[in-house]
N, CA and C of each residue as an Amber inpcrd file, in Angstrom:
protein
   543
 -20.2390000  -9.3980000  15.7220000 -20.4490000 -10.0080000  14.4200000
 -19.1960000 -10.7480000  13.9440000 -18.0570000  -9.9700000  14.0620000
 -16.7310000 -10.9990000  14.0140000 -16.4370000 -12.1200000  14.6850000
 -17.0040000 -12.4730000  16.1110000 -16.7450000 -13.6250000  16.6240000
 -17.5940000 -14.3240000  16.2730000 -18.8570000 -14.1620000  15.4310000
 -19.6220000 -15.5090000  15.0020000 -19.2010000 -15.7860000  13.6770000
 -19.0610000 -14.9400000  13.1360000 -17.8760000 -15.0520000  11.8300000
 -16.9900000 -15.9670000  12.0040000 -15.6370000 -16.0140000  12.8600000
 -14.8610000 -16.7120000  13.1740000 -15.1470000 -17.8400000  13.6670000
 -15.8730000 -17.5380000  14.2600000 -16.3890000 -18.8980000  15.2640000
 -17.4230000 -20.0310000  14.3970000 -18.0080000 -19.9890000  13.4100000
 -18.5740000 -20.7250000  12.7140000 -17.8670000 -21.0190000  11.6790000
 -17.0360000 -20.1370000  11.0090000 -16.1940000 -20.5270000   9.8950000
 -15.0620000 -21.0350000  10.6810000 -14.1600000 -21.1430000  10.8770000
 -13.0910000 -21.9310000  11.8360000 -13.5630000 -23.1940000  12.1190000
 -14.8330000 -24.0540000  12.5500000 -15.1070000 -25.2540000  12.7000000
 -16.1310000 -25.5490000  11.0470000 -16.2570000 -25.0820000  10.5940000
 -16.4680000 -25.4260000   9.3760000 -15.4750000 -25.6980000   8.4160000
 -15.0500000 -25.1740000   8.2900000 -13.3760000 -25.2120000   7.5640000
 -12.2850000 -26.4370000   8.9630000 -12.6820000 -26.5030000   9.6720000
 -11.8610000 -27.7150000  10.3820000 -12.5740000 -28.9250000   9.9610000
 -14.0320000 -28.9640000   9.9350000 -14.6100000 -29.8790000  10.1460000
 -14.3710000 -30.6310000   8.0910000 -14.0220000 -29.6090000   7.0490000
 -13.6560000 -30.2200000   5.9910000 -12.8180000 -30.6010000   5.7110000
 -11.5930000 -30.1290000   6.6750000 -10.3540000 -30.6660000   6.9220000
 -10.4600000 -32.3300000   7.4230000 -11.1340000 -32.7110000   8.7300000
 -11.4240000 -33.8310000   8.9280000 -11.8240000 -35.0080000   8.2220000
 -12.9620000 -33.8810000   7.1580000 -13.4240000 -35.5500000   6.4710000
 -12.6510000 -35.6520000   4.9460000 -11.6460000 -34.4510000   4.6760000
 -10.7770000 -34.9180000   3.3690000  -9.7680000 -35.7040000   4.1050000
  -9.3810000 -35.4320000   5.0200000  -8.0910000 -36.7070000   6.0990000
  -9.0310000 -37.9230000   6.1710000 -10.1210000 -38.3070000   6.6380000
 -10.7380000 -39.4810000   6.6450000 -10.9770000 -40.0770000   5.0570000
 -11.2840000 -39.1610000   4.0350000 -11.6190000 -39.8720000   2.9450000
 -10.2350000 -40.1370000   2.3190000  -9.1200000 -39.5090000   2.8540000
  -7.2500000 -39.6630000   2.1650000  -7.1470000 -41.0770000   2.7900000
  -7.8230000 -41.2260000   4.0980000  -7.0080000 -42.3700000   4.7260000
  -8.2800000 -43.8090000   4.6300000  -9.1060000 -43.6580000   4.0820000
  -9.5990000 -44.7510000   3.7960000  -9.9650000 -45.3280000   2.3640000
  -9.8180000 -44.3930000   1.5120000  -9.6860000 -44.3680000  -0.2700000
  -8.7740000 -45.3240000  -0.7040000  -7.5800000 -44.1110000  -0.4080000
  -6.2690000 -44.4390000  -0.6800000  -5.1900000 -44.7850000   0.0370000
  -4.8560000 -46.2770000   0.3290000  -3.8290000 -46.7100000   1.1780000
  -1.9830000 -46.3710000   0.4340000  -2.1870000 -45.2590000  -0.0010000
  -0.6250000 -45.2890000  -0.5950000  -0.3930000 -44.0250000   0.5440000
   1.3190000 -44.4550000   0.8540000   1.8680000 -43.9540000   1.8570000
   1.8700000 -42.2320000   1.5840000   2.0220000 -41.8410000  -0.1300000
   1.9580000 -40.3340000  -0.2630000   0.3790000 -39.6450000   0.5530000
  -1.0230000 -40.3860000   0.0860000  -1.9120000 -39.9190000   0.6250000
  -1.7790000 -39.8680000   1.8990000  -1.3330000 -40.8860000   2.4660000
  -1.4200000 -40.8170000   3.8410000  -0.5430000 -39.6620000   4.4110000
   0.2200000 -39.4900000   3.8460000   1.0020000 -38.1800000   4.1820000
   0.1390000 -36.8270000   4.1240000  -0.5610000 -37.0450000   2.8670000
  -1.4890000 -35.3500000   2.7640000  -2.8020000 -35.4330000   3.8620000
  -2.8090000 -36.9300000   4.1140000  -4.2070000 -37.0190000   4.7990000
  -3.8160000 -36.3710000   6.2750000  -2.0980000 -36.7760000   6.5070000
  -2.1640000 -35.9550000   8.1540000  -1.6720000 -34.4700000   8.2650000
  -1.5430000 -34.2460000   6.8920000  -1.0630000 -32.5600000   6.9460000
  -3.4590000 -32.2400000   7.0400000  -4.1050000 -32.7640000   6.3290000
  -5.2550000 -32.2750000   6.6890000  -5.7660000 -32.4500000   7.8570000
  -5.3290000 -33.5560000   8.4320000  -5.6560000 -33.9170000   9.8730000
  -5.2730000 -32.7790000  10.5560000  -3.8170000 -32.8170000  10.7550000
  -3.6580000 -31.4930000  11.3440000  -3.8230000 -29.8760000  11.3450000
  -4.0900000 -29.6230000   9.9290000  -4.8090000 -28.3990000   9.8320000
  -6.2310000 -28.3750000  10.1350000  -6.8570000 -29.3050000  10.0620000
  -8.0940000 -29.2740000  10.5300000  -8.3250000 -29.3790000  12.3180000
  -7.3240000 -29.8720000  12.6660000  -7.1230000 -30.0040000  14.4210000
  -6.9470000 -28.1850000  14.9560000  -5.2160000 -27.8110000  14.6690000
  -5.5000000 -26.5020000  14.3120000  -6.8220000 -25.6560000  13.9970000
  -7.4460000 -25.6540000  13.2380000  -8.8550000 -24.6360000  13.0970000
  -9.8750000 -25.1440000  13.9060000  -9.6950000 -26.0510000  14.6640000
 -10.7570000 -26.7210000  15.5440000  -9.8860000 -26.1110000  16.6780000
  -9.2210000 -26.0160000  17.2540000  -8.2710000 -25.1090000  18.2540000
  -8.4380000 -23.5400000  18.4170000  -8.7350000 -23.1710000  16.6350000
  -9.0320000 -21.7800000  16.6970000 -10.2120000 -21.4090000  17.0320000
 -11.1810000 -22.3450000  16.5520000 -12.6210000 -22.6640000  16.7080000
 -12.9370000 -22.6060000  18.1910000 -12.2030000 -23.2750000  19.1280000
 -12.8370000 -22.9600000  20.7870000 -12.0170000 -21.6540000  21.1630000
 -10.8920000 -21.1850000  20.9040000 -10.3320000 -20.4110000  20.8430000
 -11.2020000 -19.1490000  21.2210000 -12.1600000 -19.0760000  19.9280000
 -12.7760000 -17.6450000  19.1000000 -13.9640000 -18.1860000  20.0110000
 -14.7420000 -19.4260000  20.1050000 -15.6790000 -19.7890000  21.1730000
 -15.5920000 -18.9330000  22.8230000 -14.5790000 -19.6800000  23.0900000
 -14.3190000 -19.2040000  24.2860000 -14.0390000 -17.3000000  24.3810000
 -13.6750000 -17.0420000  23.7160000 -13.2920000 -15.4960000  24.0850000
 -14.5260000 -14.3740000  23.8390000 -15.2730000 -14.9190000  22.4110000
 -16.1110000 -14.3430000  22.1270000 -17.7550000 -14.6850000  22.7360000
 -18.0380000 -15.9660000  23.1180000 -18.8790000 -16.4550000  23.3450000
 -18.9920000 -16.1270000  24.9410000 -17.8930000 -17.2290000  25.6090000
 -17.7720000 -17.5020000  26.6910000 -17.0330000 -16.4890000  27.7400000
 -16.3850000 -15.3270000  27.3860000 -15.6530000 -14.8360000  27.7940000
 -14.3550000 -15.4790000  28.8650000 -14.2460000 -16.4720000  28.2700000
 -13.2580000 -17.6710000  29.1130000 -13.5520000 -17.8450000  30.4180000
 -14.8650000 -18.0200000  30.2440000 -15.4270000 -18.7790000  31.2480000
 -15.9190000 -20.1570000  31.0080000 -15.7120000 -21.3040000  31.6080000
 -15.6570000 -22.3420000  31.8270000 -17.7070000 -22.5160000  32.1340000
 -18.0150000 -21.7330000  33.2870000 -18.9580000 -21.9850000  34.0620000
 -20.0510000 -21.0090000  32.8700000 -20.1980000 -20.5920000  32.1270000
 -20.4890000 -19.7720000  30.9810000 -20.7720000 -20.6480000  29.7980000
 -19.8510000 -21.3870000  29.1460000 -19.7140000 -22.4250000  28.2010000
 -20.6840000 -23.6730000  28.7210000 -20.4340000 -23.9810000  30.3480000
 -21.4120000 -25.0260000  30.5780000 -22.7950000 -24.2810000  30.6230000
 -22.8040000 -23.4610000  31.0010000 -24.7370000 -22.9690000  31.0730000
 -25.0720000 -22.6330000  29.3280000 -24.1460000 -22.4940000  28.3820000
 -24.6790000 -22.0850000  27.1780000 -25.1170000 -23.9660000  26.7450000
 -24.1950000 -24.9800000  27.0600000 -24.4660000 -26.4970000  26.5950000
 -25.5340000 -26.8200000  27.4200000 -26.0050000 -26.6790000  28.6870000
 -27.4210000 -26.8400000  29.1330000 -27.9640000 -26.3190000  28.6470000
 -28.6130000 -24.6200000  28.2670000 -29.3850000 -24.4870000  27.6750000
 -29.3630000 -24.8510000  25.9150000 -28.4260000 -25.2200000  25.1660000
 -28.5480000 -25.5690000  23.8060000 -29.4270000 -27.4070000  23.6960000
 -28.8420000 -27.8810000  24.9120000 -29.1140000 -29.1830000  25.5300000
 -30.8900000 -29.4020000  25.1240000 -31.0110000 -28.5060000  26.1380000
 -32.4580000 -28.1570000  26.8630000 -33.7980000 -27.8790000  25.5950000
 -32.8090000 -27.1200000  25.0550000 -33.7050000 -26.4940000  23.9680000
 -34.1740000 -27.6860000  22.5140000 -32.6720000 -28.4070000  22.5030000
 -33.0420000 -29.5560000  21.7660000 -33.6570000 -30.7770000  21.6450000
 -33.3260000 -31.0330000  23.1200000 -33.8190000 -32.3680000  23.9420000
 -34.7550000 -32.2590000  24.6510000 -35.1180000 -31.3080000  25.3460000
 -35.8810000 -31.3300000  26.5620000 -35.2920000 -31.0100000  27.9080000
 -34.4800000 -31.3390000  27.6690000 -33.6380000 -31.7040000  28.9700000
 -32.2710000 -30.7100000  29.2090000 -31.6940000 -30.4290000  30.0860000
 -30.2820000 -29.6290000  30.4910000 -28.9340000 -30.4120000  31.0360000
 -28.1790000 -30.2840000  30.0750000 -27.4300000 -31.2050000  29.9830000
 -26.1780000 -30.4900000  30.0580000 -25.7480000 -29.2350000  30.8510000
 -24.5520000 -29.0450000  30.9980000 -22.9520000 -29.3260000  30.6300000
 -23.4520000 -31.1900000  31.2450000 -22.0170000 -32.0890000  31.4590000
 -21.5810000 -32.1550000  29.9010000 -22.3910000 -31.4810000  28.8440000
 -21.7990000 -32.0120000  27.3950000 -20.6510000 -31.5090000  26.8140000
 -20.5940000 -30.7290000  27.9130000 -19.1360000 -29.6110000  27.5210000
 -18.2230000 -30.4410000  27.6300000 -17.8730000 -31.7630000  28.5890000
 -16.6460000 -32.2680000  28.8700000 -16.4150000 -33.7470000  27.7890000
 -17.3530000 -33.3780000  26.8680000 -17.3390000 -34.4040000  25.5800000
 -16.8650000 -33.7420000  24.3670000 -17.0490000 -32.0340000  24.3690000
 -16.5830000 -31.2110000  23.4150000 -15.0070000 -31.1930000  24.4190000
 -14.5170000 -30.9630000  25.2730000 -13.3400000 -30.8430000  26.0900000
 -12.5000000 -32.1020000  25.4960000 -12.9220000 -33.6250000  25.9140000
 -12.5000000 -35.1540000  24.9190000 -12.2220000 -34.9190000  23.6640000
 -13.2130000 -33.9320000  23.0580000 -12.8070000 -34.4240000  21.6140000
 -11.5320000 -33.5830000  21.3930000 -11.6510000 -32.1990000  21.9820000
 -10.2010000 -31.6300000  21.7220000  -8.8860000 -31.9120000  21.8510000
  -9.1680000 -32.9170000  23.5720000  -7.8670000 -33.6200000  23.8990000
  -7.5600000 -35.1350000  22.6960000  -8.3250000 -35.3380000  22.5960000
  -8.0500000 -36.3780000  21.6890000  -7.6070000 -36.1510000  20.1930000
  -7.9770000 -35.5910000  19.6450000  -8.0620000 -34.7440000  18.8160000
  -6.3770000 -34.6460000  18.3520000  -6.4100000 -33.6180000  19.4010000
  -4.6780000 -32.9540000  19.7020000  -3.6000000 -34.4430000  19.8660000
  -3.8710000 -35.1700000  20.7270000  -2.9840000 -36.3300000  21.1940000
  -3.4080000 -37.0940000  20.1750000  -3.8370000 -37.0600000  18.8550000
  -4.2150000 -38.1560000  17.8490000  -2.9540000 -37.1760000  16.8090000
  -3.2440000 -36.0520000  16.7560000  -2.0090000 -35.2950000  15.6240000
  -0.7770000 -34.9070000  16.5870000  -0.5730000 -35.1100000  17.2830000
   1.1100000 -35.0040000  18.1020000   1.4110000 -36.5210000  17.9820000
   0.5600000 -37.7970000  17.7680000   0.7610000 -39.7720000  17.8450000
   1.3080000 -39.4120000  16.3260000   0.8670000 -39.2620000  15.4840000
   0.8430000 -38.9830000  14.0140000   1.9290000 -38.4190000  13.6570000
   2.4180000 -37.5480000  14.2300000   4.0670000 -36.5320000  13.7860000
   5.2030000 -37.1000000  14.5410000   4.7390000 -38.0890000  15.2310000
   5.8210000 -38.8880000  16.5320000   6.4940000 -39.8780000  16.1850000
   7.7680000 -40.5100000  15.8390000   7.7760000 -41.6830000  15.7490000
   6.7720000 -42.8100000  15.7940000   6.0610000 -42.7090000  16.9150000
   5.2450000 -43.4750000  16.7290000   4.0950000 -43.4580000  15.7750000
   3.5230000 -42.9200000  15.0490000   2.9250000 -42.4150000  14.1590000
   3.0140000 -43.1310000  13.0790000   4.2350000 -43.2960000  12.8540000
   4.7600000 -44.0210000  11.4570000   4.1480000 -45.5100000  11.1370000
   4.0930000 -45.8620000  12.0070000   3.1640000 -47.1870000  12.0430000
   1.7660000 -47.5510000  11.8330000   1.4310000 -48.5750000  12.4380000
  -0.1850000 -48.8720000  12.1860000  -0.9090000 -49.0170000  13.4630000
  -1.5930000 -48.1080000  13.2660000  -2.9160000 -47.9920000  14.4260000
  -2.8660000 -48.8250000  15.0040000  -3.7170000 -49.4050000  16.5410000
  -4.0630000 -50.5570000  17.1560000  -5.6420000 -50.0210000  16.9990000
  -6.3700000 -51.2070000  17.8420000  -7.6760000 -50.9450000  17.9060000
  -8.2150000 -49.8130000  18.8610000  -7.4830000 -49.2630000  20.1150000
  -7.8400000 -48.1510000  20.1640000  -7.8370000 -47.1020000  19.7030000
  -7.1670000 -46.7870000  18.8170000  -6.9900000 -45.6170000  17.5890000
  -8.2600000 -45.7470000  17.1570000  -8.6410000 -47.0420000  16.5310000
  -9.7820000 -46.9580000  16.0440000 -11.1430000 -46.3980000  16.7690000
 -11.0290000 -46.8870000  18.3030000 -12.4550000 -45.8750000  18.8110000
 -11.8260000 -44.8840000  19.2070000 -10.5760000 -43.9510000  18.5090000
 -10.7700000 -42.6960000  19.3500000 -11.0200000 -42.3510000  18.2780000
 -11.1910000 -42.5300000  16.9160000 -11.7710000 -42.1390000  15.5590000
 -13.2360000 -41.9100000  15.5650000 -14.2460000 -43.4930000  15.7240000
 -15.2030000 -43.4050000  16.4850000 -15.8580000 -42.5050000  17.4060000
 -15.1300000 -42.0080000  18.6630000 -15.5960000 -40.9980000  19.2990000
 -15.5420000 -39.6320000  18.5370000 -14.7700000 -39.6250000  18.3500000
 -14.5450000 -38.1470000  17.1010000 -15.4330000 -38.0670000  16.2530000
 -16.1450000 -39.2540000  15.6180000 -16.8040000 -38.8390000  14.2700000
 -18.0520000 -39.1960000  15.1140000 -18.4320000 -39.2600000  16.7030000
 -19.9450000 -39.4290000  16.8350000 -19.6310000 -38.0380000  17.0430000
 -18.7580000 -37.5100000  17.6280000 -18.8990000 -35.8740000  18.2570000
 -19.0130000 -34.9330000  17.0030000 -18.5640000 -34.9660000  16.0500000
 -18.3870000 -34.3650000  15.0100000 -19.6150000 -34.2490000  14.6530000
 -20.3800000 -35.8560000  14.3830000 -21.5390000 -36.0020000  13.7180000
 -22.4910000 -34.7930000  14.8740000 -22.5210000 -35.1580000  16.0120000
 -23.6100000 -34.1730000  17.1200000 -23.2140000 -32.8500000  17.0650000
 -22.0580000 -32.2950000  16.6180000 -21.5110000 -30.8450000  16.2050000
 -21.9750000 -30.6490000  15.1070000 -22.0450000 -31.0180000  14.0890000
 -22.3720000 -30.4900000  12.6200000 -23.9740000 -31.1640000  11.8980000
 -24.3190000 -31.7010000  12.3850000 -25.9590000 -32.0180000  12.4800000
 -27.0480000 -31.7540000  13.3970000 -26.6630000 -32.5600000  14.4950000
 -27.8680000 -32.4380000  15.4240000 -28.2900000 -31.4380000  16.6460000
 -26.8990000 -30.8450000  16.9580000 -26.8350000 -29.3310000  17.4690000
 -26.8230000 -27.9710000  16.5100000 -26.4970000 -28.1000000  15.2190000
 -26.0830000 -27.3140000  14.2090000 -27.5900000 -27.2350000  13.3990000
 -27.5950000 -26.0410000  12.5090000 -28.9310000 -25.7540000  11.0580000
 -28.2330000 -25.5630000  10.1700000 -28.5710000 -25.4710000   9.2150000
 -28.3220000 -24.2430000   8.1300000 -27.2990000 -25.3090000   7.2100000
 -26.2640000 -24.4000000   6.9580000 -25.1010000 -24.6730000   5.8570000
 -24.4540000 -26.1280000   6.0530000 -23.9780000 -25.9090000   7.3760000
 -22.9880000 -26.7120000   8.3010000 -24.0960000 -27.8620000   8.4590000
 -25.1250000 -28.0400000   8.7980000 -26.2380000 -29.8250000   8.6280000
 -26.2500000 -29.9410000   7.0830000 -26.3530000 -28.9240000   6.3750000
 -26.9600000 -29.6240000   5.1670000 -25.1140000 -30.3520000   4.4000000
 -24.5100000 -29.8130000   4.4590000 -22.6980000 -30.3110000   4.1820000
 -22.4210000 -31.2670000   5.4060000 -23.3490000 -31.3200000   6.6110000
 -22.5650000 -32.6080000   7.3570000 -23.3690000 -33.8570000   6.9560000
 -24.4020000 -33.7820000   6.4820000 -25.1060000 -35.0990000   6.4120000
 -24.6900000 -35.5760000   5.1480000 -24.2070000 -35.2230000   4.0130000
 -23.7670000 -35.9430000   2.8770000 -22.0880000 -36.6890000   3.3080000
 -21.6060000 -35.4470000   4.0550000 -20.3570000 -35.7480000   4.3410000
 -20.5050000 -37.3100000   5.0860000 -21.1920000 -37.0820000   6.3410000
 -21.2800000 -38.1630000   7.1420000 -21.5810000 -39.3120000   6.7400000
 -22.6950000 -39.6630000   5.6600000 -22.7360000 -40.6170000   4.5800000
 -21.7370000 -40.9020000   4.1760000 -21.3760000 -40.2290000   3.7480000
 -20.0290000 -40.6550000   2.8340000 -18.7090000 -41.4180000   3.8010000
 -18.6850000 -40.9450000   4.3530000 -17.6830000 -41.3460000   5.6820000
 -18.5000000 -43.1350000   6.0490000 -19.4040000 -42.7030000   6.4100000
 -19.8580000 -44.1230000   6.9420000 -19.3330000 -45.1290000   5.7350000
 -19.8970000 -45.1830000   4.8170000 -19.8020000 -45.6120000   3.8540000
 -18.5630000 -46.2480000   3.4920000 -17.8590000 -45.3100000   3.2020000
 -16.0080000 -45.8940000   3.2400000 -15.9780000 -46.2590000   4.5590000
 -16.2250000 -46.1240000   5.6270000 -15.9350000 -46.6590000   6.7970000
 -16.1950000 -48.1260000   6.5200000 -17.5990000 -48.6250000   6.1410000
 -18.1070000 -49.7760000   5.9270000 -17.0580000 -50.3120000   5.0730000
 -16.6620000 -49.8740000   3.8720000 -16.0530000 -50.5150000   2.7180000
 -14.7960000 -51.0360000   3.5030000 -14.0740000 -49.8850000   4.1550000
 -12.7490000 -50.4850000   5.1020000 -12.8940000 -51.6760000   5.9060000
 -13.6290000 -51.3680000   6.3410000 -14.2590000 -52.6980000   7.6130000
 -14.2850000 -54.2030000   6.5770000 -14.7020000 -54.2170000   5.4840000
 -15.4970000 -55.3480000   5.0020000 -14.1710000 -55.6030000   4.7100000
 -13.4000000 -54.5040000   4.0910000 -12.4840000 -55.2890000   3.5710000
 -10.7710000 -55.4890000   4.2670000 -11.0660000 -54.8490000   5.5040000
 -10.3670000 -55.4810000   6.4370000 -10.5470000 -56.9320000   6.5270000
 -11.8810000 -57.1540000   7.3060000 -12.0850000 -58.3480000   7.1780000
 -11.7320000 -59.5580000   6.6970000 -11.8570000 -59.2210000   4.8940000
 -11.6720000 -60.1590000   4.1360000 -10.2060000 -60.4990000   3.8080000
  -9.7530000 -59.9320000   4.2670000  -8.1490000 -60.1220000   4.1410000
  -7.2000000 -60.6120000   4.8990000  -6.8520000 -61.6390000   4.2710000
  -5.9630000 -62.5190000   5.6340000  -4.9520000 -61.9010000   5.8400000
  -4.2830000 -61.1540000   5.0590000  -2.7840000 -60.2500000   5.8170000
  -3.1670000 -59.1210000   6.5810000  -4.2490000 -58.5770000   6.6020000
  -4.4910000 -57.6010000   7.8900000  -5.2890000 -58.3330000   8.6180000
  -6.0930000 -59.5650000   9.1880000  -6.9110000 -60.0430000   9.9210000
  -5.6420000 -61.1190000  10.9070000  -4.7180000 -61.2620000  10.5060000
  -3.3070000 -62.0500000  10.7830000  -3.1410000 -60.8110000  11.8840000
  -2.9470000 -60.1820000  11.9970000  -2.3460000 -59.5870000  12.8850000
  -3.2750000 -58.2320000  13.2640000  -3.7950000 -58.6400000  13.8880000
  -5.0820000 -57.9860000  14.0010000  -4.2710000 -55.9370000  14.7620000
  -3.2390000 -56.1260000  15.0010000  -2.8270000 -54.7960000  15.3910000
  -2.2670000 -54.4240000  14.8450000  -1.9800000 -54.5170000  13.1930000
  -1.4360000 -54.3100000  11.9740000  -2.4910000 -53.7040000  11.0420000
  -3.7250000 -53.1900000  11.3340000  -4.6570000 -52.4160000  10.4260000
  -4.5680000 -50.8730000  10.2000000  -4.4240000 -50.9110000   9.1250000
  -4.4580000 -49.6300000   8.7450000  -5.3640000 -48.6300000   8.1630000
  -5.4910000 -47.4080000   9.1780000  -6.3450000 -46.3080000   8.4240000
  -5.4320000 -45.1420000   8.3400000  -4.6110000 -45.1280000   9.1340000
  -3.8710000 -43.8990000   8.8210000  -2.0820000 -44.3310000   8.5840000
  -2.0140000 -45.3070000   7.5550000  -0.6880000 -45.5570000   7.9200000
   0.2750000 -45.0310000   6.8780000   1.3360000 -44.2850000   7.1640000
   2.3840000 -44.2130000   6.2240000   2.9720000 -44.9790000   5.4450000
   3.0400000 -46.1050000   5.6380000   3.9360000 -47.2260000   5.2090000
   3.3710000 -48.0840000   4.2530000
């Protein structure tokens, strides 16, 4: 009973971490938010760490080959189909994840995104979205689908108004969603 405890609250509580860092970094372009937006980034990376963590030990018994037969059959049960290989898309999002908040605390960090930053954001928020909706019930769908709205949404607003702006469309590797500066 404690590891589903942990194990559902730990990516719930990461996963609100994520979208107050996404709504810090697309709201508000002042360098203080952007600062609180990567202390949430990273606490939310963290509890997503604890989250496979408490997965793996309690679930999986750190088994690898365990974790893939539980994503085929969750696969299977949703889709039709057995889909094993989905584990190494939950595996991506962690590595990315992690190497997106170690870019962020790095010198390099301090700066402004390029356009691949931007789809490793993208990949994150389709995985997120298939973690907290379409594999998920209960608490965690009914708080991801407003969330996810909402996200899109400012996503859109950023976009448009990237766009419209000749000092970030000038230098097209000068856009900012997560920038300090």
């Amino acid at each position: 009973m404690l590891g589903v405890f942990l194990t559902q609250w730990t990516i719930r509580i990461a996963l609100a971490f994520y979208v107050a860092a996404l709504v810090t970094w697309l709201i508000v372009p002042r360098p203080r938010w952007a600062g609180i937006g990567r202390w949430f980034w990273t606490a939310g990376c963290g509890l997503f760490l604890a989250h496979v963590a408490f997965a793996f030990h309690f679930h999986h018994q750190w088994s690898h080959a365990a974790a893939w037969e539980d994503t085929a059959k969750e696969t299977e049960a949703l889709l039709g189909f057995a889909f094993g290989d989905g584990i190494y898309f939950s595996y991506a999002f962690t590595a990315l994840w992690l190497v997106d908040v170690v870019w962020m605390w790095s010198s390099a960090g301090s700066g402004h995104p390029n356009r691949l930053r931007i789809l490793i954001h993208l990949f994150l928020f389709f995985i997120a979205f298939n973690g907290a909706i379409i594999f998920e019930a209960g608490p965690t769908r009914w708080a991801g689908i407003p969330a996810c709205l909402l996200l899109a949404g400012l996503a859109a607003r950023w976009a448009y108004n990237w766009r419209r702006s000749p000092e970030l469309t000038a230098g097209c590797e000068r856009i900012s969603l997560t920038s300090d500066s």
